[in-house]
C-alpha positions in Angstrom: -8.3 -4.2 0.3 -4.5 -4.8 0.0 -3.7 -6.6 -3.2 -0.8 -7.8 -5.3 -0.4 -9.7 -8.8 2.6 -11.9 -7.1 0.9 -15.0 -5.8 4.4 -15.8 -3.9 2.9 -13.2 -0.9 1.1 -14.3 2.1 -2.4 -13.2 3.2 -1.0 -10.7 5.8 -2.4 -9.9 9.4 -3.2 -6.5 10.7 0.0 -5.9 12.1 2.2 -6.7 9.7 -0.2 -4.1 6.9 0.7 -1.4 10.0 4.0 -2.1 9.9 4.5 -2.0 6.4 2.3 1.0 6.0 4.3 3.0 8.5 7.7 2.0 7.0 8.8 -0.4 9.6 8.5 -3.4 7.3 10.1 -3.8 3.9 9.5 -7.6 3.2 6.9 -9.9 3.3 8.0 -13.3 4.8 11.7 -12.7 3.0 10.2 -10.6 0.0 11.2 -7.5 -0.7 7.7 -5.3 -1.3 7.3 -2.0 -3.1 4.3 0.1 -1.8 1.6 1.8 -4.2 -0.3 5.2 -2.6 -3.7 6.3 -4.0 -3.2 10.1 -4.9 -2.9 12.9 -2.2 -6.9 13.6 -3.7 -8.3 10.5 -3.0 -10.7 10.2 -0.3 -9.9 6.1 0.0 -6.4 7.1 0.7 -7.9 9.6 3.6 -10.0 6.6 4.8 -7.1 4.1 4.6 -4.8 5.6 6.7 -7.1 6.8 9.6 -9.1 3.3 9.3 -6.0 1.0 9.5 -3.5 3.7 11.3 -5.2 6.8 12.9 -3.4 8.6 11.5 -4.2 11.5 8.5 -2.2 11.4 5.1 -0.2 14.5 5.8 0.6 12.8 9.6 2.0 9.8 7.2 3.7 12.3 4.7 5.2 13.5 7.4 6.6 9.7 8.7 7.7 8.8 5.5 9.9 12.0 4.9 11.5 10.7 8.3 11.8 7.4 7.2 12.8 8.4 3.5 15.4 10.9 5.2 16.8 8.5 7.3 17.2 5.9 5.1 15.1 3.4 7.2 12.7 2.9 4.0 11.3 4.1 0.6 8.4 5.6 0.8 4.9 4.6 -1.3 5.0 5.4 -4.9 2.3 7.9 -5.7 0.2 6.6 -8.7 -1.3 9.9 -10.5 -5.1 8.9 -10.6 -7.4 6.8 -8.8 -8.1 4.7 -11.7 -8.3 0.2 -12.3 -6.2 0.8 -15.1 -2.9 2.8 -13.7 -3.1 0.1 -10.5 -2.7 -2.3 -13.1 -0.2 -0.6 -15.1 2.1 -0.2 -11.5 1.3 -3.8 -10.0 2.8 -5.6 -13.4 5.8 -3.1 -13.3 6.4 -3.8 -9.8 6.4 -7.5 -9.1 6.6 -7.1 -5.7 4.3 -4.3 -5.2 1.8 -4.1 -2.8 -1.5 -1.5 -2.8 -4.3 -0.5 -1.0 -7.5 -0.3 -3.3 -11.0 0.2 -2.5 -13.2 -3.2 -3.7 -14.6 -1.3 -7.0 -11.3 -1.3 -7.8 -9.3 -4.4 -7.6 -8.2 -5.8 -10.5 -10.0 -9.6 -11.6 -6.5 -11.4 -11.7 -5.0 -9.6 -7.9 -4.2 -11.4 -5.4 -6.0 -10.3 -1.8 -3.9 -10.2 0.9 -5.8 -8.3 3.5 -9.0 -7.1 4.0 -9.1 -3.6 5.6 -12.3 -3.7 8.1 -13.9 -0.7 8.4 
């Protein structure tokens, strides 16, 4: 699932998750958004980014040092473990932020705003 705390974001289509995932989309309908990444060890992150993308993480590392390098966009922030609590911790101290999260996961008060379908 893709979750925020702001409750100003839109329920997103598929699309627009690509797009922000591959660093071609930086807003959400005139919002600035920050992006969350599970850890390089987590295999949701693998599962994410071949589900939604087809891609691998290390084919996305590799478009988001372009993109980073370019200046085009700021790649994900990399939270350090795979845990409710330090998604919570990064969603209230990014107010736009935006994550990917497996179901067991998501936090009681987040906001859904896509549903990854595997």
């Amino acid at each position: 699932m893709v979750i925020t705390f702001n409750n100003q974001l839109e329920t997103l289509r598929t699309h627009q998750v690509k797009m922000l995932y591959r660093g071609r989309l930086s807003h959400i309908n005139g919002t600035p958004t920050r992006l969350m990444d599970l850890p390089k060890t987590s295999h949701y992150r693998d599962d994410f980014y071949r589900t939604l993308l087809n891609k691998s993480p290390s084919q996305m590392s590799a478009i988001w040092a372009k993109q980073s390098f370019s200046g085009k966009a700021l790649a994900p922030f990399e939270i350090e473990n795979e845990s409710e609590k330090a998604i919570i911790h990064w969603l209230k101290h990014n107010k736009n932020g935006v994550a990917y999260v497996p179901s067991h996961l998501v936090p009681e008060d987040a906001y859904v705003i896509y549903h990854i379908q595997e």
